[in-house]
C-alpha positions as CSV (number, residue, x, y, z in Angstrom):
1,X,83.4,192.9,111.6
2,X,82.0,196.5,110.0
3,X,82.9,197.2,107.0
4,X,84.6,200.5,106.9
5,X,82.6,203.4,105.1
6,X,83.8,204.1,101.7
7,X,85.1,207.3,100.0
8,X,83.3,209.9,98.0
9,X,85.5,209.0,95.1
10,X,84.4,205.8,92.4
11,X,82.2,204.6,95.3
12,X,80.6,201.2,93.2
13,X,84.2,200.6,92.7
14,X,85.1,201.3,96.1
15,X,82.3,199.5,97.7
16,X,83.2,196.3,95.4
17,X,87.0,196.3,96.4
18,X,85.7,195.9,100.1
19,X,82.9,193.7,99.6
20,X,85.5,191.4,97.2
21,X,87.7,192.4,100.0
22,X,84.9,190.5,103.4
23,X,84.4,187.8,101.0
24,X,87.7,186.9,100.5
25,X,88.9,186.8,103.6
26,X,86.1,185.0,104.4
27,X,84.0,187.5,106.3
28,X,80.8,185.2,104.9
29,X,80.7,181.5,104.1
30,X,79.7,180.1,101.4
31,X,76.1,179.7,100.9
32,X,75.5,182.3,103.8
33,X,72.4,185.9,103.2
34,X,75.0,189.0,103.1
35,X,73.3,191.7,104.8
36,X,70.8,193.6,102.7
37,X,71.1,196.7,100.5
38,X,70.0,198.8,103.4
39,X,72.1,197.4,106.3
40,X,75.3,197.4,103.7
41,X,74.3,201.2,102.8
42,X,74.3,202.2,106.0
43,X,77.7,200.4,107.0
44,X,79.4,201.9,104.1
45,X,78.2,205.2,104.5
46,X,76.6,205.1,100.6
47,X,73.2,205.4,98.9
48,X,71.4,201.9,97.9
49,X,71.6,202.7,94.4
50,X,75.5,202.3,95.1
51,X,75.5,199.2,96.6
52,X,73.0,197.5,94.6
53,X,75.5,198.0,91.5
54,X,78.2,196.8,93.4
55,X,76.7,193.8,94.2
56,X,75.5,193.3,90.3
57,X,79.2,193.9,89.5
58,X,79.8,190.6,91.9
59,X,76.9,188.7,91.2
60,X,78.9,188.6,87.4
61,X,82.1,187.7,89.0
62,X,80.8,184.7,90.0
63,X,81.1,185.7,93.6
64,X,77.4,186.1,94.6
65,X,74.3,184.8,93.8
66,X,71.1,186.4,93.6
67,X,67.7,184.7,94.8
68,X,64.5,186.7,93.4
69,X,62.7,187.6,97.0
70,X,65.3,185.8,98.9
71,X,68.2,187.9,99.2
72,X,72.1,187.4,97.8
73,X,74.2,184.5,98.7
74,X,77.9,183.5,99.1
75,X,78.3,181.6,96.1
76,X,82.2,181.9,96.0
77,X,84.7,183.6,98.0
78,X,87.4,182.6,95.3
79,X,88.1,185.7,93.3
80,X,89.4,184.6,90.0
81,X,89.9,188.6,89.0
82,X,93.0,188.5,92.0
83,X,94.4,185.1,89.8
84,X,94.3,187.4,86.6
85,X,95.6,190.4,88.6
86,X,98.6,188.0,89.9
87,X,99.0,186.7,86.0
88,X,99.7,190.4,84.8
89,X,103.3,189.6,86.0
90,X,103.6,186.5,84.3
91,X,106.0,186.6,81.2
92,X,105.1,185.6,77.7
93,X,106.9,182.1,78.8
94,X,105.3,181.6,80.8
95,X,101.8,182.0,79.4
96,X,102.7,179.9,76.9
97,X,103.9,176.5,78.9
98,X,100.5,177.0,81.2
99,X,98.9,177.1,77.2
100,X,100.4,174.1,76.8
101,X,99.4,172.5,79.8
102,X,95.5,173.7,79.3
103,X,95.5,173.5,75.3
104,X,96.6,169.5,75.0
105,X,94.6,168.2,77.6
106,X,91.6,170.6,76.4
107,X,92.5,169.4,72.5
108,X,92.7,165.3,74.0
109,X,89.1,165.7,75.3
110,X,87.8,167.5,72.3
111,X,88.7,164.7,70.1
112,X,86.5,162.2,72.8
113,X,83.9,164.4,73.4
114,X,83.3,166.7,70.6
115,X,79.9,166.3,68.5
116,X,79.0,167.9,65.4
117,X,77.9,171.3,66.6
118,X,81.8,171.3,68.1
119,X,82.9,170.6,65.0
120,X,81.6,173.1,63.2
121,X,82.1,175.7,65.3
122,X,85.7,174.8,65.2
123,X,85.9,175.0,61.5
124,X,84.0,178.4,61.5
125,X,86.5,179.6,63.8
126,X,89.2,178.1,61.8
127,X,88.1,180.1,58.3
128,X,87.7,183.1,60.4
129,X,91.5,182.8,61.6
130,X,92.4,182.2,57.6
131,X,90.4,185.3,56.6
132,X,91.7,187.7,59.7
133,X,95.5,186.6,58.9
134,X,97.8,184.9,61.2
135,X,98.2,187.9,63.5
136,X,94.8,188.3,64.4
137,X,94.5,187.8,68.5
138,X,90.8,188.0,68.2
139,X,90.0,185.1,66.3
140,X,93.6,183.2,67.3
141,X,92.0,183.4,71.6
142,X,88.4,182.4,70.0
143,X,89.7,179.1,67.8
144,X,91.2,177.9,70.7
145,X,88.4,178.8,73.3
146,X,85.9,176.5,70.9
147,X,88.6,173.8,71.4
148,X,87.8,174.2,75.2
149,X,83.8,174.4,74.7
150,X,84.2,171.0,72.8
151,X,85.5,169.2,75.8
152,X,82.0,169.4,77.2
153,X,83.5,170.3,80.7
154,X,82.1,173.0,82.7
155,X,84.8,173.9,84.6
156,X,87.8,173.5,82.0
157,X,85.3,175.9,80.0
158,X,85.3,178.6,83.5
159,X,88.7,178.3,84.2
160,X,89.8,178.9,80.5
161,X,87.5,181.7,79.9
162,X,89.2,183.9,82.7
163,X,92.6,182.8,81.3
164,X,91.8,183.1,77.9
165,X,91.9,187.3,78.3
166,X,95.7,186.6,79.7
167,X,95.8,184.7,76.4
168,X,94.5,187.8,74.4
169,X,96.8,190.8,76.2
170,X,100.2,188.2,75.7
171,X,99.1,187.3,72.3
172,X,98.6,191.4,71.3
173,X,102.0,191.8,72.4
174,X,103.5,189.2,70.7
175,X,102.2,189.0,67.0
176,X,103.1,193.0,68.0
177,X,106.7,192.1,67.8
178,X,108.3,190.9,64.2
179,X,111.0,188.9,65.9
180,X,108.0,186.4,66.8
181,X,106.6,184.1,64.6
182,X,102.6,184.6,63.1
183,X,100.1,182.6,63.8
184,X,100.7,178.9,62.4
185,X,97.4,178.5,60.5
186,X,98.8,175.4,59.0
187,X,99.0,173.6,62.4
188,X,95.4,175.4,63.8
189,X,94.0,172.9,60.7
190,X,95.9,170.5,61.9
191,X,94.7,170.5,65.3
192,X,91.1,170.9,64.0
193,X,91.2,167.5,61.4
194,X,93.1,165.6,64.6
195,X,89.8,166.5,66.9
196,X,87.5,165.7,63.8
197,X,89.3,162.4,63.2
198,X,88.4,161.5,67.1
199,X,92.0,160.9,67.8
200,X,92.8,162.1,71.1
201,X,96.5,161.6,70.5
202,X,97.2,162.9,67.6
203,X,95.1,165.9,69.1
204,X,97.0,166.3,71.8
205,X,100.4,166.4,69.4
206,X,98.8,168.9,67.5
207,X,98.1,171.1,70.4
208,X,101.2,170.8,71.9
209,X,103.4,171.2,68.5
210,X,101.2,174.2,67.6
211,X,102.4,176.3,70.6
212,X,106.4,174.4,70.3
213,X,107.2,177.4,68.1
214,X,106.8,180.5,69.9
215,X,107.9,178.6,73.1
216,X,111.4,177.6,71.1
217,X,111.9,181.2,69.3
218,X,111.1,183.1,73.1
219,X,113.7,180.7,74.5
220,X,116.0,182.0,71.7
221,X,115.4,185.3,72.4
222,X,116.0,184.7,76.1
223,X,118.7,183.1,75.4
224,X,117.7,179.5,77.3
């Protein structure tokens, strides 16, 4: 099927919705050659230069590969930016109980796997979360990403990495709002000395009574 031949207006963006667009709907397989700059520049009605950034902007979504003086390859045609797009409706709830889900697995691991680089990263992270305060988003989404890089799990470490900026935009919003509690820096130490001690329970606990809080005062509020 032809791709149709994009507008005048934002045409890298234009040319990536409908590129995103063949891939997902599964236009190419996996592992296939997409056609080449010239043959997609001609089908969309753009110059190469256009098309060529389009495909960069892909190749850093994870959806294409490039292969130096081979050509660019299917290498997914999941597109996590549509899960994050989907997650924009999802309330602060909501966010939190998939937290807890990811976090106290992600903090069980950590306390298996982690090594000493892990651990102190983690404690790096946790004095820059004491010296930014406890409504710092910033350094609240990058303590808990380091919990994630210390389960030594590739994909745990992908998957949380697109959901950690749903993390960031609900976390702004809600350390925004007075009625909800600050960060609890107390329980973030917590959390770090049950992953130092190698104690995958108690990490887990930690994890999981570390996001209890803002779960219970939301419910509160929403009058569950």
């Amino acid at each position: 099927m032809a791709l149709r031949a994009a507008g005048r207006k934002s045409l890298v963006d234009t040319v990536v919705e409908q590129l995103r667009d063949q891939l997902t709907a599964g236009e190419w397989s996996v592992g296939d050659r997409i056609p080449t700059e010239h043959d997609l520049a001609e089908q969309l009605g753009v110059g190469r230069n256009t098309v060529r950034e389009a495909v960069r902007v892909l190749v850093h979504a994870g959806l294409l590969e490039s292969r130096q003086g081979n050509g660019t390859f299917v290498r997914s045609t999941a597109d996590p930016a549509a899960v994050l797009r989907g997650m924009q409706h999802a309330g602060a709830l909501e966010i939190l109980e998939l937290r807890v889900a990811l976090e106290a697995e992600a903090a069980r691991l950590a306390a298996v796997r982690r090594d000493e680089d892990d651990l102190r990263a983690l404690r790096a992270a946790l004095a820059a979360l004491h010296e930014h305060g406890d409504r710092a988003a910033d350094a609240d989404v990058a303590f808990h990403r380091g919990i994630v890089a210390a389960t030594h799990n590739s994909a745990y470490t992908e998957v949380y990495r697109f959901f950690s900026a749903q993390v960031h935009e609900s976390l702004v919003t809600s350390l925004g709002d007075h009625e909800m509690p600050p960060i609890d820096l107390a329980a973030h130490t917590a959390l770090v000395d049950a992953v130092e001690s190698g104690d995958p329970a108690a990490a887990e606990a930690a994890a999981r009574a570390l996001l209890q809080v803002p779960i219970d005062v939301i419910r509160t509020l929403l009058g569950r």
